[in-house]
Backbone as JSON, one array per atom type, in Angstrom:
{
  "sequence": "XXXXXXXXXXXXXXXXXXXXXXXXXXXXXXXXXXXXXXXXXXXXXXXXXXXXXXXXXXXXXXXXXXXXXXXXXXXXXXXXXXXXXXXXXXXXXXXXXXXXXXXXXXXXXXXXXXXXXXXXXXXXXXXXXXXXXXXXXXXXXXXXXXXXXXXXXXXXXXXXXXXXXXXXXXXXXXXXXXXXXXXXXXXXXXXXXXXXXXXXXXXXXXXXXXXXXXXXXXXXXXXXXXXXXXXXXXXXXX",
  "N": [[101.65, 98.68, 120.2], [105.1, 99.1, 120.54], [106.59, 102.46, 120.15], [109.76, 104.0, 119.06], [112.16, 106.39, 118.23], [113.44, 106.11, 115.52], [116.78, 107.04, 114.78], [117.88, 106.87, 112.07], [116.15, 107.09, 110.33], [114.76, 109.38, 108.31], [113.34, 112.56, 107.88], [111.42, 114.35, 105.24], [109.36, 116.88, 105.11], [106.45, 117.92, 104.58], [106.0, 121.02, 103.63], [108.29, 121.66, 102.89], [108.71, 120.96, 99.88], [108.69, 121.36, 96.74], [106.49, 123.82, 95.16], [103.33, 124.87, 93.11], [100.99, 126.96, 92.0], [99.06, 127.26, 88.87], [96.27, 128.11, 88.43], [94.86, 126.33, 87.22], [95.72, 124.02, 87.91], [97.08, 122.81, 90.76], [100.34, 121.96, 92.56], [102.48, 119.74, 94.15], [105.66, 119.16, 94.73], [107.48, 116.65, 95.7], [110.44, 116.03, 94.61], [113.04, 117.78, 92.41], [111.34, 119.29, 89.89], [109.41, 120.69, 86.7], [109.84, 123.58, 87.23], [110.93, 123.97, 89.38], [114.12, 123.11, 91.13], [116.37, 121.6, 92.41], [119.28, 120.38, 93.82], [119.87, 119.01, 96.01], [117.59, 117.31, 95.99], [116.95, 115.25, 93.47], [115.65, 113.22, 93.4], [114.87, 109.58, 94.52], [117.07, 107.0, 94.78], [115.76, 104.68, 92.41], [113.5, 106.14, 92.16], [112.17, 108.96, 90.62], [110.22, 111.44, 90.58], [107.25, 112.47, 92.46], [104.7, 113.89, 92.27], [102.09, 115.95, 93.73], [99.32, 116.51, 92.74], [96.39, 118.59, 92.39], [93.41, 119.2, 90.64], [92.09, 120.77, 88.39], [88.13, 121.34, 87.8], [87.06, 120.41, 84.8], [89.57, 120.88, 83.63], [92.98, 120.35, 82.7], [96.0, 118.07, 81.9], [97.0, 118.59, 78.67], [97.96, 116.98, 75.78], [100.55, 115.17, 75.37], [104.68, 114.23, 74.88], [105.94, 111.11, 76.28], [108.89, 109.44, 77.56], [110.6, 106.63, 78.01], [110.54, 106.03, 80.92], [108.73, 105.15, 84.08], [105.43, 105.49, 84.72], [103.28, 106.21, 87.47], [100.06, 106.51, 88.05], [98.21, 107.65, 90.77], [94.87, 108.25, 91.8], [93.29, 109.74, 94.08], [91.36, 111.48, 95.0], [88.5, 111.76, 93.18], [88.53, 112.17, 90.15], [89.79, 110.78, 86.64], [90.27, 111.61, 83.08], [91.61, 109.88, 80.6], [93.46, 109.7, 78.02], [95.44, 108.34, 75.45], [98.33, 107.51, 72.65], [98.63, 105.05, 72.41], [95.81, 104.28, 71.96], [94.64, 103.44, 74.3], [91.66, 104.57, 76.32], [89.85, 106.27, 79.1], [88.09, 106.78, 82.1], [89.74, 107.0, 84.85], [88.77, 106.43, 88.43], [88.76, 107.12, 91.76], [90.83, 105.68, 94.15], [91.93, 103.9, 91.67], [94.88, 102.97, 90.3], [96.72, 103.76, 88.02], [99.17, 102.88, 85.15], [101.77, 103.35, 83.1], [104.08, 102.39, 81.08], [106.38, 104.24, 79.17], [108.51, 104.07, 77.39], [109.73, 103.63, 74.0], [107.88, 105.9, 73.62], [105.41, 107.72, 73.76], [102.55, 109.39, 73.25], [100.3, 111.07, 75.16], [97.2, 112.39, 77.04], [95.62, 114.01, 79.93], [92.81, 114.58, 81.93], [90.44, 116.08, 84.0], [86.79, 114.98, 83.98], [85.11, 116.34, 85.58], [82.44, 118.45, 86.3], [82.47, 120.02, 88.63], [83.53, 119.06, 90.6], [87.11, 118.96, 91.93], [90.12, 117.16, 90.99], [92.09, 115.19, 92.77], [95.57, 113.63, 92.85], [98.08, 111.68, 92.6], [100.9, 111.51, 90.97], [103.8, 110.01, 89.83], [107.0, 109.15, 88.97], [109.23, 106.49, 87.87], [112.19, 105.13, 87.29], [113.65, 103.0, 84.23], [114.66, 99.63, 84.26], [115.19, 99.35, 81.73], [115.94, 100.09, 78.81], [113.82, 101.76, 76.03], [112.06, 100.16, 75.96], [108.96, 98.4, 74.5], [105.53, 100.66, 74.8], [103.21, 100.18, 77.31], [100.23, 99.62, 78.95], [98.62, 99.86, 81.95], [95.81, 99.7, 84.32], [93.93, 99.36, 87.61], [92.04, 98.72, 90.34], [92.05, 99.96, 93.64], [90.42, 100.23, 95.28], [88.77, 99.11, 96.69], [90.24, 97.56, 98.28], [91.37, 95.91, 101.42], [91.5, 97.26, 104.53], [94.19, 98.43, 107.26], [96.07, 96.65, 106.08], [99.34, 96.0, 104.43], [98.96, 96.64, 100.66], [100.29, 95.44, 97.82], [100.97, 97.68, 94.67], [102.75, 97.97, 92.43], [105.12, 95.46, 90.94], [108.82, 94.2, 90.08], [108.12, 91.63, 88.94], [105.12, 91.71, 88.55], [104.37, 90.17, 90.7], [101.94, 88.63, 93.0], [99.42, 89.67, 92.02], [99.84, 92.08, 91.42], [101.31, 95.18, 89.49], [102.95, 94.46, 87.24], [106.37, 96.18, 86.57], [108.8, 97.83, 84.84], [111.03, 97.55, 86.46], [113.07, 97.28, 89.75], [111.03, 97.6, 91.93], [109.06, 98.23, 94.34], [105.71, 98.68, 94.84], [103.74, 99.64, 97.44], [100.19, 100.15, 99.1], [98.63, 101.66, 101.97], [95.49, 101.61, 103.6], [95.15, 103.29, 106.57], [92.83, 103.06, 109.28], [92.06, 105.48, 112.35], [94.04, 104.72, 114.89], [94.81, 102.69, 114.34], [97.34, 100.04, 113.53], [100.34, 99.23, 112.17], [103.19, 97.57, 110.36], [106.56, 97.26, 108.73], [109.18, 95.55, 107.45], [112.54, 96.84, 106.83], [114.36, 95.34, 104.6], [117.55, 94.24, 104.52], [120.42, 96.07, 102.43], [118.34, 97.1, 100.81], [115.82, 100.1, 100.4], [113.73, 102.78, 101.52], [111.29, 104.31, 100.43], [108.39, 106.58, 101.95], [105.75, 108.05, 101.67], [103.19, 109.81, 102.71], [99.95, 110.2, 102.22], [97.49, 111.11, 102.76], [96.41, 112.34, 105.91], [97.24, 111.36, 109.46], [99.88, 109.86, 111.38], [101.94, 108.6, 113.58], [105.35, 107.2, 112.94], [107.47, 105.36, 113.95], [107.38, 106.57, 116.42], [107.92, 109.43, 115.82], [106.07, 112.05, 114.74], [104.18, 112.03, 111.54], [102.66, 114.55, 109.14], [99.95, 114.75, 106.76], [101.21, 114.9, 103.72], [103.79, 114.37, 104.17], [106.68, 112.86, 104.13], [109.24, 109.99, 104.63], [112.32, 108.59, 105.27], [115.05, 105.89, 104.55], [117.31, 103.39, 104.29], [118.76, 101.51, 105.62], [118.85, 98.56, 107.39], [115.76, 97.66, 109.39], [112.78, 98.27, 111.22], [109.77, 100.08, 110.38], [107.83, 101.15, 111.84], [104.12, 102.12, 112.06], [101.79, 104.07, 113.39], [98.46, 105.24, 113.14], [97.23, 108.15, 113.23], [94.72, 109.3, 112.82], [92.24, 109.1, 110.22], [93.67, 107.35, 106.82], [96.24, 107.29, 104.3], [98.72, 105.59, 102.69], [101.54, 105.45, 101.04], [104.49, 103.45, 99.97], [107.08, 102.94, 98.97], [109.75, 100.34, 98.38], [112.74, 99.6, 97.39], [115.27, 99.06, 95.29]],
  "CA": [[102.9, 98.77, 119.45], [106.31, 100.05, 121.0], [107.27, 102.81, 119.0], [110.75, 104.27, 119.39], [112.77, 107.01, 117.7], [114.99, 105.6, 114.94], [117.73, 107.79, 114.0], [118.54, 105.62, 110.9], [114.86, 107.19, 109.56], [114.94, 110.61, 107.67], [112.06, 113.35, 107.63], [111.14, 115.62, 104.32], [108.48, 117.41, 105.54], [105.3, 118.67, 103.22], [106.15, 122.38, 103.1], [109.74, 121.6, 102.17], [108.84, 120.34, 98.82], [108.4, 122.15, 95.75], [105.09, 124.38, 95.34], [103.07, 125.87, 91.92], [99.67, 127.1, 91.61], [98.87, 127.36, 88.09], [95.25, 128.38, 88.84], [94.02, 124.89, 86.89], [96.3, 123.0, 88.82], [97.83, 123.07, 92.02], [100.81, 120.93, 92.27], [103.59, 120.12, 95.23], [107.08, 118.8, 94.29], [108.59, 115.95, 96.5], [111.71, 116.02, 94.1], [113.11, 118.52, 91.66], [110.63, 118.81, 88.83], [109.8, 121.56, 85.82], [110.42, 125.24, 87.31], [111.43, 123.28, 90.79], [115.05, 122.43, 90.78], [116.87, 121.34, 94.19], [119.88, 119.43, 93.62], [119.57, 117.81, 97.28], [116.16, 116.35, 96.02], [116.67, 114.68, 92.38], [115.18, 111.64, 93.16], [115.49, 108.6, 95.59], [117.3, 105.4, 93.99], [115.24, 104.97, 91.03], [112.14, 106.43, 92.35], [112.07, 109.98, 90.17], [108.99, 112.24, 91.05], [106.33, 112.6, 93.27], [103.89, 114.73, 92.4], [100.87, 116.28, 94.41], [98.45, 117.24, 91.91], [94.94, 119.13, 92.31], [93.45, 119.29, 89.0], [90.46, 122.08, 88.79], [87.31, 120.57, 87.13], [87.0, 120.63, 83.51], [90.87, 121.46, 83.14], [94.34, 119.04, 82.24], [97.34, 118.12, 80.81], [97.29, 118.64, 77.08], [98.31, 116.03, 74.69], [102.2, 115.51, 75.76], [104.93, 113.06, 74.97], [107.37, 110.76, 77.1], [109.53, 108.02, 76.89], [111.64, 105.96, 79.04], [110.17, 106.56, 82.32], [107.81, 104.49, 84.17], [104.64, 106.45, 85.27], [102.03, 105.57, 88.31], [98.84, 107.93, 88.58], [97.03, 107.11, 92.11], [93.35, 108.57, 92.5], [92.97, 110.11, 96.02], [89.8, 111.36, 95.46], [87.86, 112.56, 91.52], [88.66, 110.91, 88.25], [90.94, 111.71, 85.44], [90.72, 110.95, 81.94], [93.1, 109.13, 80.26], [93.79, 108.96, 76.28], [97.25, 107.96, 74.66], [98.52, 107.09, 71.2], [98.49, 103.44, 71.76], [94.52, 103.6, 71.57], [93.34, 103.39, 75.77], [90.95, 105.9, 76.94], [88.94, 105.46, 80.29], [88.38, 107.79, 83.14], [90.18, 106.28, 86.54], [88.28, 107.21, 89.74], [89.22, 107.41, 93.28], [91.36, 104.57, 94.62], [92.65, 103.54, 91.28], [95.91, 103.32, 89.86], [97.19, 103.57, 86.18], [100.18, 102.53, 84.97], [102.21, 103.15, 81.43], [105.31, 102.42, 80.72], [106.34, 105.31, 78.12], [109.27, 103.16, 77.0], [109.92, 103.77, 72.98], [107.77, 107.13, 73.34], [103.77, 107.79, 74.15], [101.71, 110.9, 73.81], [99.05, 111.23, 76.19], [96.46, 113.83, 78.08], [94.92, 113.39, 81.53], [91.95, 115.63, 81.85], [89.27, 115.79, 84.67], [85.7, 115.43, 83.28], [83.78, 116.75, 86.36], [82.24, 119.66, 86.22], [82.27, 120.4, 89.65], [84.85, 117.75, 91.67], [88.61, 118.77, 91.71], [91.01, 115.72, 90.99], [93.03, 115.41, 93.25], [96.07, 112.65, 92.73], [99.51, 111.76, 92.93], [102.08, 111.52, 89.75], [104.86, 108.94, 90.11], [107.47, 108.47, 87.88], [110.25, 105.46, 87.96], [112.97, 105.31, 86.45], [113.21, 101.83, 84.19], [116.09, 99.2, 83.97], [115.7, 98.98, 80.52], [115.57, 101.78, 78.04], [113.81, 101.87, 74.82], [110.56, 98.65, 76.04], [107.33, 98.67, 73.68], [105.32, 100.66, 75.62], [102.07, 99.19, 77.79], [99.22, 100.23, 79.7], [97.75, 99.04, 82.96], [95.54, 99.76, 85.31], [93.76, 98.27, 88.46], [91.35, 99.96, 91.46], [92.54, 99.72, 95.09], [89.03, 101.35, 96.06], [88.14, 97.94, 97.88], [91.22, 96.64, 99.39], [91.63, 96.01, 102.64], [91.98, 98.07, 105.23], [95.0, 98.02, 107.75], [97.02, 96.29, 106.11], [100.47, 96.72, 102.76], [98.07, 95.91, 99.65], [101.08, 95.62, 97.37], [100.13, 97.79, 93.81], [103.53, 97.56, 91.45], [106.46, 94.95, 91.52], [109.15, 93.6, 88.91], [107.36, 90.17, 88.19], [104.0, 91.52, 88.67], [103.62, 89.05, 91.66], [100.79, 88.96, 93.66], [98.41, 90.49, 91.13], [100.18, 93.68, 91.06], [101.44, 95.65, 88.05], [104.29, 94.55, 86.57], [106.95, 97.26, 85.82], [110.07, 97.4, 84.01], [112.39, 98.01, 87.58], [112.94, 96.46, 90.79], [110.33, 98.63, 92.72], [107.16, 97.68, 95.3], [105.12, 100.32, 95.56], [102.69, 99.29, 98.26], [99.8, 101.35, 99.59], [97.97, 101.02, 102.98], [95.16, 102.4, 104.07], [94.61, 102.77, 108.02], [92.06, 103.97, 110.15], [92.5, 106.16, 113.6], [94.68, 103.92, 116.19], [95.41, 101.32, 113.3], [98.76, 100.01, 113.64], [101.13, 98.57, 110.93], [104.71, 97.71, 110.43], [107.04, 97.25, 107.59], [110.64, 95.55, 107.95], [113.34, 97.2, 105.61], [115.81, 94.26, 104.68], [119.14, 94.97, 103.79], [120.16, 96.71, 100.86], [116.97, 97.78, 100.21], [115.68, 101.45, 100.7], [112.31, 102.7, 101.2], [110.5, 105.73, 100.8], [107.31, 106.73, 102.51], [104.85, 108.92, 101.53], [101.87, 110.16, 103.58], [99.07, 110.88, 101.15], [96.39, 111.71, 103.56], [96.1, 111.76, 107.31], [98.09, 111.74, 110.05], [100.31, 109.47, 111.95], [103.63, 108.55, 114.09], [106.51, 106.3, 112.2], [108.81, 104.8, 115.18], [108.18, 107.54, 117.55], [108.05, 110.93, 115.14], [104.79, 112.5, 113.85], [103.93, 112.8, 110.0], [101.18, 114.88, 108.64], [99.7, 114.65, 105.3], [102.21, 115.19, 102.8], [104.86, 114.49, 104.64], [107.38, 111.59, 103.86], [110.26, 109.3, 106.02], [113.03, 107.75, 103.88], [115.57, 105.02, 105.09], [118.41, 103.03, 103.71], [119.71, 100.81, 106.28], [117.81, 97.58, 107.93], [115.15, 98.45, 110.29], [111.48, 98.18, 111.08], [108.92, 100.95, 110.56], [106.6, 101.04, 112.83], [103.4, 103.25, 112.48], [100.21, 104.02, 114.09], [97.25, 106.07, 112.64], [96.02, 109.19, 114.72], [93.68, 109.61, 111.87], [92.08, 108.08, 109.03], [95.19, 107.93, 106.63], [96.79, 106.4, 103.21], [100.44, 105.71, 103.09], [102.45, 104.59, 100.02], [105.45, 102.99, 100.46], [108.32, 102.53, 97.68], [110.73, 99.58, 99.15], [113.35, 100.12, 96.45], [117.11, 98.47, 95.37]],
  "C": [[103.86, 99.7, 120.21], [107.2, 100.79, 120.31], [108.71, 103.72, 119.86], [111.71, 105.32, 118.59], [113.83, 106.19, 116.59], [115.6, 106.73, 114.08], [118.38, 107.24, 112.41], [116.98, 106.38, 109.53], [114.92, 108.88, 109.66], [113.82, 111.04, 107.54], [111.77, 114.28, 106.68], [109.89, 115.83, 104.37], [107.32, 117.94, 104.26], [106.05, 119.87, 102.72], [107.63, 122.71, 102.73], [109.71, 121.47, 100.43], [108.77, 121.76, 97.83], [106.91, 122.88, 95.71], [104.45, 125.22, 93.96], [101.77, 125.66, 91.99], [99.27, 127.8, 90.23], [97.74, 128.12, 87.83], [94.25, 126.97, 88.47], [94.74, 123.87, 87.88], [97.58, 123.82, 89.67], [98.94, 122.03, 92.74], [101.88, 121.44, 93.35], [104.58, 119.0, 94.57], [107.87, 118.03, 94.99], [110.24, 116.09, 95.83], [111.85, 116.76, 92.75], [112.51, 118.17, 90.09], [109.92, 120.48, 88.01], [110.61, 122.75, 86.69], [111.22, 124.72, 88.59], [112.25, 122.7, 90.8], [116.0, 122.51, 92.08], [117.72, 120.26, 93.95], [120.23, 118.29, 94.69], [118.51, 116.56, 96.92], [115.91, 116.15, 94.49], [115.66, 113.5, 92.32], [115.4, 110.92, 94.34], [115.89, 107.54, 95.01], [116.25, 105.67, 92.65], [113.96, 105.92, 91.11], [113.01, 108.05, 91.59], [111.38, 111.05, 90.46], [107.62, 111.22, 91.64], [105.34, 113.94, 93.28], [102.35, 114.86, 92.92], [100.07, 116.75, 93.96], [97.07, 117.5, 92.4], [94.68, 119.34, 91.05], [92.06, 119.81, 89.23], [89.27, 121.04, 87.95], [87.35, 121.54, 86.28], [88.49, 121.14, 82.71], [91.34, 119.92, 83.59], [95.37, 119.2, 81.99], [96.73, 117.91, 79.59], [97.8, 116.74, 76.31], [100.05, 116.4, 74.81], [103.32, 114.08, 75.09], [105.9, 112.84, 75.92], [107.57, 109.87, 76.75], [110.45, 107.7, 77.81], [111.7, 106.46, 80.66], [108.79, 105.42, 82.79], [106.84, 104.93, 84.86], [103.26, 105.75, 85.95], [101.12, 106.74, 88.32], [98.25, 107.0, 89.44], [96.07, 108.58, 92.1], [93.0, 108.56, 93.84], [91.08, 110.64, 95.58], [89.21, 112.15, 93.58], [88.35, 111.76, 90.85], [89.26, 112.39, 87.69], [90.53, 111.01, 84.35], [91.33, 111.06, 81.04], [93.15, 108.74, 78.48], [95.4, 108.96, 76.25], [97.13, 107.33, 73.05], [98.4, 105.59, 70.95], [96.82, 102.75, 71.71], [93.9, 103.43, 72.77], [93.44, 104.91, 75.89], [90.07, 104.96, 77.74], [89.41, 106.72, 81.21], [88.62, 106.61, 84.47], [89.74, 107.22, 87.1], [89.32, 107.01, 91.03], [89.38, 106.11, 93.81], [91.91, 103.95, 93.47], [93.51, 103.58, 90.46], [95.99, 102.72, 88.52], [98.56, 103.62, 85.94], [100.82, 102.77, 83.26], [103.71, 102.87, 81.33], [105.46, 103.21, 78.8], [107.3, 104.52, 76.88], [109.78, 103.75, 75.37], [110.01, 105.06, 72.91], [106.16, 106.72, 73.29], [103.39, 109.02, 74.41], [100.8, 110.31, 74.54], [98.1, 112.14, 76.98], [96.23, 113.15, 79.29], [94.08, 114.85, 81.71], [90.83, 115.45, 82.86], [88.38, 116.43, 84.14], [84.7, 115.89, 84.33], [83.75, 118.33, 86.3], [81.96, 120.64, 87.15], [83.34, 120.19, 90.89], [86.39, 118.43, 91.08], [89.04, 117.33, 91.6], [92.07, 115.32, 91.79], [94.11, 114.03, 92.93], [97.68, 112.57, 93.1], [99.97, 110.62, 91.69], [103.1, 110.88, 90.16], [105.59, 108.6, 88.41], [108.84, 107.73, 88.44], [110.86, 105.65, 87.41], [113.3, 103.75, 85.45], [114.44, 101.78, 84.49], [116.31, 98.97, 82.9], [114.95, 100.15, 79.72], [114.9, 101.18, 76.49], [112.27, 100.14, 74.77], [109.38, 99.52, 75.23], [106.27, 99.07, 74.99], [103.65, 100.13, 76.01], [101.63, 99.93, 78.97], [98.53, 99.4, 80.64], [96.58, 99.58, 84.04], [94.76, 98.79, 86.27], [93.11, 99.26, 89.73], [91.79, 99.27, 92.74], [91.59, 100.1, 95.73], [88.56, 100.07, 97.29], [89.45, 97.19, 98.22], [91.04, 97.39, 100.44], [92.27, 97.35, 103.22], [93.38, 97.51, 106.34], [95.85, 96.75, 107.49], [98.04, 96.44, 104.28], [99.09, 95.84, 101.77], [99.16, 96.53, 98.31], [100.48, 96.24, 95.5], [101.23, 97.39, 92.68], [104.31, 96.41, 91.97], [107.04, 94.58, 90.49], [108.23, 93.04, 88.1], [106.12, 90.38, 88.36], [103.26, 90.93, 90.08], [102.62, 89.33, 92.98], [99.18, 90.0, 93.19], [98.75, 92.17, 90.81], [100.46, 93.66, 89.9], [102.59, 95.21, 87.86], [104.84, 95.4, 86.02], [108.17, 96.84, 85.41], [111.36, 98.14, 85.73], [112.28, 97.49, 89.03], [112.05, 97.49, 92.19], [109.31, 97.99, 93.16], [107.12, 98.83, 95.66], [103.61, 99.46, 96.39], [101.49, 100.35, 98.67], [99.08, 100.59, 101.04], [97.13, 102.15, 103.49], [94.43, 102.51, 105.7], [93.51, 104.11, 108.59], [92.66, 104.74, 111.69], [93.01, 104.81, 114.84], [95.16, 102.51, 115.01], [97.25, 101.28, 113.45], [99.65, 98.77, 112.22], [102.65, 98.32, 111.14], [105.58, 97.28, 109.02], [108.67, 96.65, 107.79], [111.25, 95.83, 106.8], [114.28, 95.97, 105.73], [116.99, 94.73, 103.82], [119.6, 94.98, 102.63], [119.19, 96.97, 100.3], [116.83, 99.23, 100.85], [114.39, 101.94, 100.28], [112.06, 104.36, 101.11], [109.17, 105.68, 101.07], [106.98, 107.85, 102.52], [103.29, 109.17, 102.1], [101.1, 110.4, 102.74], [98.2, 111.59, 102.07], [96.08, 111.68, 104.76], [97.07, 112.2, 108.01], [98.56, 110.81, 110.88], [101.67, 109.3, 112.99], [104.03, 107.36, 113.49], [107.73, 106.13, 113.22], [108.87, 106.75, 115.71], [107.42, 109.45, 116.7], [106.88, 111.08, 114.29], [104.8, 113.06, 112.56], [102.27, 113.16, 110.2], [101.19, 114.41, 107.36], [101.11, 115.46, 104.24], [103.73, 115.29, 103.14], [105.97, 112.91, 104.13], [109.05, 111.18, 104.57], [110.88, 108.45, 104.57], [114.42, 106.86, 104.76], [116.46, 103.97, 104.3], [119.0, 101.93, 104.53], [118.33, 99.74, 106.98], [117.17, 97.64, 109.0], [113.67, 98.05, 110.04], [110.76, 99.33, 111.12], [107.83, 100.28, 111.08], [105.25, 102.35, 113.04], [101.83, 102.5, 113.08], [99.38, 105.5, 113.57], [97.2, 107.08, 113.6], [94.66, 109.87, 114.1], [93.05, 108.93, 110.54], [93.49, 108.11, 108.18], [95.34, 107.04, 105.15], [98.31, 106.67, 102.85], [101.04, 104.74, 101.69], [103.76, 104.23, 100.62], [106.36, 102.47, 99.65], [109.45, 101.67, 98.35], [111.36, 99.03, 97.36], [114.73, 99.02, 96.09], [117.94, 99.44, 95.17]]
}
């Protein structure tokens, strides 16, 4: 693969983000979120938060509510479990993603039951296109997809077995091994964000680490290559 610098492709680095160690949880801040307020970094297009959660064993979130927001939990590595008012409970492990749309209004906890394992994960919230939807619960494990190559997890219409959400969002994930190569074409008027979850690679040219993320707006190909095992989300947005 011929990778190449594109100036057109933006870098927000890990240790830029937001940062709180609670002592139960240990949480990083891609975009301004509770005590963490950065009016450069509200959001991207609809995408809202990005959170980097560690979650201690045998500690949680509480019993909370929301509403009109559309919320992804991805499982990097431990289990969480999951009650809400509309009646699901289930602990999600490592590799898969849960989905709610809060919509009306939904309490809920998220609590890791190990008594040993941190949780580690990542918090996603959307923003919808429609305010005030009955809300609905999904999930779905990514633990056995493919390697090297997009294994698409949300989209509007659902399509391709993904989750259907209430907003014009693909959230893709991919997970590559060391020298794995990938590519991604942005088409116009669209706008992506890219998030590193774990690993380490180059994106046309410029090295991300873990927790690092590349954001883009204009039509263009990303181009990466692994230099380490790695898992890479990828929000291709309107």
């Amino acid at each position: 693969m011929n990778t190449t610098t594109n100036a057109n492709i933006r870098i927000r680095r890990a240790n830029e983000r937001g940062h709180a160690n609670h002592g139960w949880l240990e949480t990083y801040h891609s975009f301004s979120f509770a005590h963490y307020h950065d009016p450069k970094w509200m959001g991207f297009r609809s995408l809202r938060v990005i959170n980097d959660d560690i979650v201690m064993p045998g500690q949680g979130f509480g019993r909370h509510p929301h509403d009109n927001m559309e919320i992804v939990t991805y499982i990097l590595s431990g289990q969480l479990e999951h009650k809400d008012s509309m009646g699901n409970g289930h602990i999600i492990k490592t590799g898969e993603v849960q989905y709610m749309a809060a919509g009306t209004g939904v309490f809920h906890s998220e609590f890791n039951p190990s008594d040993d394992e941190a949780a580690h994960l990542l918090q996603i919230w959307i923003q919808p296109d429609e305010r005030n939807v009955t809300p609905r619960y999904a999930e779905k494990s990514y633990a056995d997809a493919p390697n090297g190559q997009w294994n698409l997890v949300t989209s509007k219409q659902g399509r391709d077995g993904s989750i259907a959400i209430h907003q014009d969002a693909d959230l893709w994930l991919a997970r590559l091994g060391a020298t794995d190569q990938l590519a991604f074409d942005v088409k116009p008027e669209r706008h992506v964000w890219l998030h590193l979850a774990e690993g380490s690679l180059t994106l046309n040219g410029q090295r991300l680490e873990s927790g690092d993320a590349a954001y883009v707006s204009e039509a263009t190909t990303l181009e990466l290559e692994a230099t380490s095992d790695s898992q890479v989300l990828l929000f291709d947005l309107s």
